[in-house]
N, C-alpha and C positions, 0 to 999 in steps of 0.2 A: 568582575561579574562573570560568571560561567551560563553556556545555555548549548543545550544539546542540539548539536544543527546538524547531524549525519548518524545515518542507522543504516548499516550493512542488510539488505535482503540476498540468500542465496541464490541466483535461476539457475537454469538449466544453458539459456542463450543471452545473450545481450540483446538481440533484436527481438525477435519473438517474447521478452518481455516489454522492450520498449515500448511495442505493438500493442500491449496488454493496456497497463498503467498509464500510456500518452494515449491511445488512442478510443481505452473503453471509459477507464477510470478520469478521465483530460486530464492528467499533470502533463508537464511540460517538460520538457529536457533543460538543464539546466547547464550539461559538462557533457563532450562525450570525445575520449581522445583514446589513442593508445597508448597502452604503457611498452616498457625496454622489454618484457618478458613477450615472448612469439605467442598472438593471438590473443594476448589480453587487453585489456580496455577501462578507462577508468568512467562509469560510465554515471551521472548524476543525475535524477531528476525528483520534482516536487511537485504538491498540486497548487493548479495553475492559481494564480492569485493570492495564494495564501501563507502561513505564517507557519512558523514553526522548522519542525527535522526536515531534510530531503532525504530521499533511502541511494545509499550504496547499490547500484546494482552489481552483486559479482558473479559471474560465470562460477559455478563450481570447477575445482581442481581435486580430480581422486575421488574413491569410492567414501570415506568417511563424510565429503561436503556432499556429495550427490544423496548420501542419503536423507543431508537435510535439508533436501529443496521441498519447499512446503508443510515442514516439520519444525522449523527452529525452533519452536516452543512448546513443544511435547502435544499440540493441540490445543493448546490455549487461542484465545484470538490474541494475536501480533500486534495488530497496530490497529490504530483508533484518528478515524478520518473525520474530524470533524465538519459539520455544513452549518449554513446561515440559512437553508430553506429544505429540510429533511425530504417535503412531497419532491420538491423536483429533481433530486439527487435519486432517490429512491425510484420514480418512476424511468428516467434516464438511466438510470444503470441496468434496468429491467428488460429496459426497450434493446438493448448490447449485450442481453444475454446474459447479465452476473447473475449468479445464482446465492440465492439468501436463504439462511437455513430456518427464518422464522421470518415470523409475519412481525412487523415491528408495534413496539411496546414503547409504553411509556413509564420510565422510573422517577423517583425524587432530583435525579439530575438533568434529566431530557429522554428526548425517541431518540431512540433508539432501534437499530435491527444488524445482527450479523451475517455477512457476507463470506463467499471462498473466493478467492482469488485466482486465477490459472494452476497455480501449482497445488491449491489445495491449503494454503493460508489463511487463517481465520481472521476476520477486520471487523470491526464496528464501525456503523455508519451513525453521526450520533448530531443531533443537534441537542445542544444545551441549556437549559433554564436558563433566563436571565441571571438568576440569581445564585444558579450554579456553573458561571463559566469558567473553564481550566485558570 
């Protein structure tokens, strides 16, 4: 059995994201050590309680990874945050200042609303139909 459990995100810092993702978004630190290379870090975290990927945080290295800190997808939204209660996810991350680039919507799969994240990464905040969960 195979199952995707790690997705590389590029920052700018290691902390000043952790700051981000733990403290606005609640994931949770999951790994945070140094590696042999001077000032890097292998740094894990995932949201709190929940199932699925945790994201790579990596420091960018050089001007080609800097320029995809908050681009790694040409502008698409990135990653998709599922919830068990959309109101209170939605009003909590509001209260922290995340900025959502719409008012959220409801499709044939659940509410839905997209978010930026510190660097400019687009997310879905989605809660899903019974009947259509992942």
């Amino acid at each position: 059995m195979l199952s995707l459990f790690l997705v590389t995100l590029v920052v700018d810092d290691y902390d000043r994201a952790k700051d981000f993702y733990c403290g606005v978004l609640g994931f949770e630190p999951v790994f945070d050590a140094p590696l042999p290379e001077e000032g890097k870090r292998w740094v894990v975290i995932k949201p709190k309680g929940g199932e699925g990927a945790s994201l790579l945080l990596a420091r960018a290295d050089g001007e080609v990874e800097q320029a995809a800190i908050g681009n790694q997808t040409a502008g698409r939204v990135s990653f998709f945050l599922s919830t068990d209660d959309f109101a209170r996810d939605h009003a909590a991350f509001l209260e922290k200042g995340v900025r959502f680039l719409e008012e959220p919507r409801h499709e044939p799969y659940g509410t839905v609303a997209v978010f930026s994240d510190l660097y400019g990464n687009l997310w879905d905040l989605i809660q899903h139909n019974t009947d259509a969960a992942p």
